[in-house]
N, C-alpha and C positions, 0 to 999 in steps of 0.2 A: 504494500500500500504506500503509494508515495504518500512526501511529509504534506504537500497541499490542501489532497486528498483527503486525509490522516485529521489536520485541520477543522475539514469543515465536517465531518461525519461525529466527531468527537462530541463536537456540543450538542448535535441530533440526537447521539444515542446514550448521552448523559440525560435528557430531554426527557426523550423517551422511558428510561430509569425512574426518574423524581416523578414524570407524571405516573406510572406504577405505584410509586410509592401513596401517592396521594391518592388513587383508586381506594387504598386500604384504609384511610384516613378519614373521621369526621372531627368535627367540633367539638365535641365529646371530649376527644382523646386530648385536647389542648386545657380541657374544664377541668379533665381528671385528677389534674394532680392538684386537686384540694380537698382528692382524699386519701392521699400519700403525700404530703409536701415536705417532711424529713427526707423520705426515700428521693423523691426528685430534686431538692434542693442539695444534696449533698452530691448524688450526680452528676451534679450541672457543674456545681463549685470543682468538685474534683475536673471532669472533661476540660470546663475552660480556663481553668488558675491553675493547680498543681500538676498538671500533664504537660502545658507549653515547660513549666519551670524543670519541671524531670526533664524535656526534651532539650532545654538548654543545656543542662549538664551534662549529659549524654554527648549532646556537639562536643562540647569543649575536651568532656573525656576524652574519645575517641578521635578528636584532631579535625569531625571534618570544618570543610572552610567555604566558602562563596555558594555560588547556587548549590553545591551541595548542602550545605545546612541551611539554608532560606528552605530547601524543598523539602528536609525536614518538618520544619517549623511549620509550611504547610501545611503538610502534612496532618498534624497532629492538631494545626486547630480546625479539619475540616470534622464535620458530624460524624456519629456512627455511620456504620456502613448497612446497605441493605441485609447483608447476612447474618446479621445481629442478633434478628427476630428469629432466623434457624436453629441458632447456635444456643439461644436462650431456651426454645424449646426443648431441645433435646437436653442441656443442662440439667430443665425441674423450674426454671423461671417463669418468672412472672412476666408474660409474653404482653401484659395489658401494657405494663408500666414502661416495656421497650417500645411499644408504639407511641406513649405519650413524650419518650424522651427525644424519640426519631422526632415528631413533628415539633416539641419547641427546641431543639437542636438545629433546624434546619432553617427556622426562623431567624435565631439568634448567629447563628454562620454567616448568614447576610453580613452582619454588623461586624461580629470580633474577627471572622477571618482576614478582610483587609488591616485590620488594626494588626493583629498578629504579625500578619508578613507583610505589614511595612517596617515593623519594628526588627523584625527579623533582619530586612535590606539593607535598612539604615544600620544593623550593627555588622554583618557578615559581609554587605558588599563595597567594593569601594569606591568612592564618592557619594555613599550614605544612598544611593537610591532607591526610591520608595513608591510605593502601589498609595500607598495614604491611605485616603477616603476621597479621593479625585474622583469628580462625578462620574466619569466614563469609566474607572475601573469598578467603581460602587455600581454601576449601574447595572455591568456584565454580571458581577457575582450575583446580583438581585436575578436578574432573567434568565441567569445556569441553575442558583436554587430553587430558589421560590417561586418563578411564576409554574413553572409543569408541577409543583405538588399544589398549587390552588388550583388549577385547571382539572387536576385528576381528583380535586375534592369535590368540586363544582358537579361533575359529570358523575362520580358517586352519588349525587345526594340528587341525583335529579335522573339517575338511570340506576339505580340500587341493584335490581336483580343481575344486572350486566353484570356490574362493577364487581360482587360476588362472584358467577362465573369467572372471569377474567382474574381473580384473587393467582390461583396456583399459576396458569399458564404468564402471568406476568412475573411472579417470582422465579422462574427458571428461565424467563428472556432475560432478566435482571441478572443471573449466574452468568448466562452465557456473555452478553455484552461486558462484564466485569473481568473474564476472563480474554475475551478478545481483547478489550481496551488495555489490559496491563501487558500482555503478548504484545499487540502494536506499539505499544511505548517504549518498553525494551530494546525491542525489531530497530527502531529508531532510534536508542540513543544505548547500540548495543556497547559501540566502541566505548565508553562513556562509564558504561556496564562493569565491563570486564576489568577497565583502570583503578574501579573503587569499589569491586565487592568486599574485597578483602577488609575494609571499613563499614561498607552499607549491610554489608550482610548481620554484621556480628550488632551494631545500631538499629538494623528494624526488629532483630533479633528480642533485645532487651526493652525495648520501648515496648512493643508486643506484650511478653511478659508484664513489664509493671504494669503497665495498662490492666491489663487483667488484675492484677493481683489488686492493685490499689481501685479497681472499679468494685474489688469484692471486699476486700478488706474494712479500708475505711466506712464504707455503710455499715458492718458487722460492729466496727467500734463503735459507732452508735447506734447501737442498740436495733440497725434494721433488720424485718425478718431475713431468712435465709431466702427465698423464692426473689425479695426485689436486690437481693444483695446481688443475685444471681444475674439478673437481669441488668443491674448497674453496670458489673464485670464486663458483658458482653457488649453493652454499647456503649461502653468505654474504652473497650480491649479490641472494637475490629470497629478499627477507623473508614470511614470511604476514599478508600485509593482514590476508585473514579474519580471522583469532582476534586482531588487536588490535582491527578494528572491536568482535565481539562482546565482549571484554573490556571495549570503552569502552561500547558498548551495557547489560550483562547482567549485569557486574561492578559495575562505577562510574558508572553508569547516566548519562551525560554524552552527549547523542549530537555535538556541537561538538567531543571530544576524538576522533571516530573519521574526523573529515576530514580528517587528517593520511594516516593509510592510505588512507583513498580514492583520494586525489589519486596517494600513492605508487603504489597497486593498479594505476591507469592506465599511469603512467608508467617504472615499473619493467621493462615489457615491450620499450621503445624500446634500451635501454643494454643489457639483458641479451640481446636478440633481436642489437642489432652486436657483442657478445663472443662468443655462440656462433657469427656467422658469420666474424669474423676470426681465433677460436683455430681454427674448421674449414680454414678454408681455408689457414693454415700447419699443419694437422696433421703435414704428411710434409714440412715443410719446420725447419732448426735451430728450437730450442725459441726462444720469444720472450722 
């Protein structure tokens, strides 16, 4: 697939994606969490404050430097990822409260993700430059997240029985486009690849990890149950590759800054695939 090509299909089928995700979604799922507001508030604190700060130390550990660690930071402040809600399921989680974090996560992305990776630019790149909150970078993030999950919530709530049907076979066009999308990104910046796995590997590695750990952890130190603890972990613990590649793609047109998620996209299925099979299989057994 050429890089043009590559381009302009990226944000189609990132599109395509969010308005799935918004087929799954009502109003509801946005009210919900005021009847879990510990579980979601500590969530959200951990995703958008203590994940970017792990993810700085992590750079600075591991040495990397310029759009490599911007793509990080990325990275890490884009939403859960679609496969969240999988991964929750099969954990023993609490599948409602992954839906409720998917949709104000993707709301609030809008906002903190330019903030993120402009701050990211201004320290990693040099001559400080920055995404900001410049209308036309704020503008794309706005029309790559949010408008296809309002679009796909619109058309749930006004073609119900579809959007039902439609539930399964969108979440498996959703696999497959996630898996094509981090394959083409690769494909494209293989050379790129192969110069800095020996860093990126062992960094999407550990962020993975904490993620998970501290999505599950930290809710457990206070006091949340084990099912939204479970559910924290995973949509803290599997970021959406996609919408950062396309962001480093379609936003800040860098395709070197979307190999950070790439590599992530692969690897993030090994650590999140052993926590849903070790919080399953203590399900019925004291909480961990």
């Amino acid at each position: 697939m050429g890089s043009a090509m590559f381009s302009i299909l990226l944000p189609v089928a990132l599109a395509l994606v969010m308005f799935g995700l918004g087929l799954t979604l009502t109003v509801g799922d946005f009210t919900r969490v005021l009847k879990y507001p510990k579980a979601a508030v500590i969530a959200l604190v951990c995703q958008m404050i203590v994940l970017p700060v792990i993810c700085v130390g992590l750079i600075v550990l591991f040495g990397l430097e310029g759009v490599l660690a911007v793509g990080m930071m990325l990275l890490v402040a884009s939403p859960g990822g679609t496969s969240a809600n999988l991964f929750s399921h099969l954990a023993g989680g609490d599948v409602a409260l992954n839906v409720t974090l998917t949709a104000i996560n993707s709301v609030l992305a809008v906002f903190t993700l330019p903030l993120v990776v402009s701050l990211a630019m201004a320290e990693f790149l040099d001559g400080g430059a920055s995404v900001g909150l410049q209308p036309a970078k704020f503008v794309q993030v706005f029309a790559i997240v949010l408008i296809p999950v309002v679009l796909g919530m619109i058309v749930r709530s006004r073609f119900t029985g579809w959007a039902e049907r439609m539930r399964k076979p969108v979440k498996i066009g959703s696999a497959v486009v996630l898996v094509l999308v981090i394959a083409a990104a690769i494909a494209q910046e293989f050379r790129t690849l192969v110069d800095n796995i020996g860093t990126l590997g062992p960094v999407a590695l550990a962020l993975s990890v904490l993620s998970l750990a501290i999505g599950y952890y930290v809710p457990r130190l206070f006091r949340v149950d084990r099912g939204q603890a479970i559910a924290s972990a995973m949509e803290i613990g599997v970021h959406n590759a996609t919408l950062a590649i396309a962001v480093a793609y379609s936003v800040l047109g860098d395709k070197a800054m979307a190999v950070p998620a790439g590599v992530y996209g692969v690897l993030m299925f090994f650590p999140a695939g052993v926590a849903a099979f070790l919080l399953s299989r203590s399900r019925e057994s004291a909480p961990v």
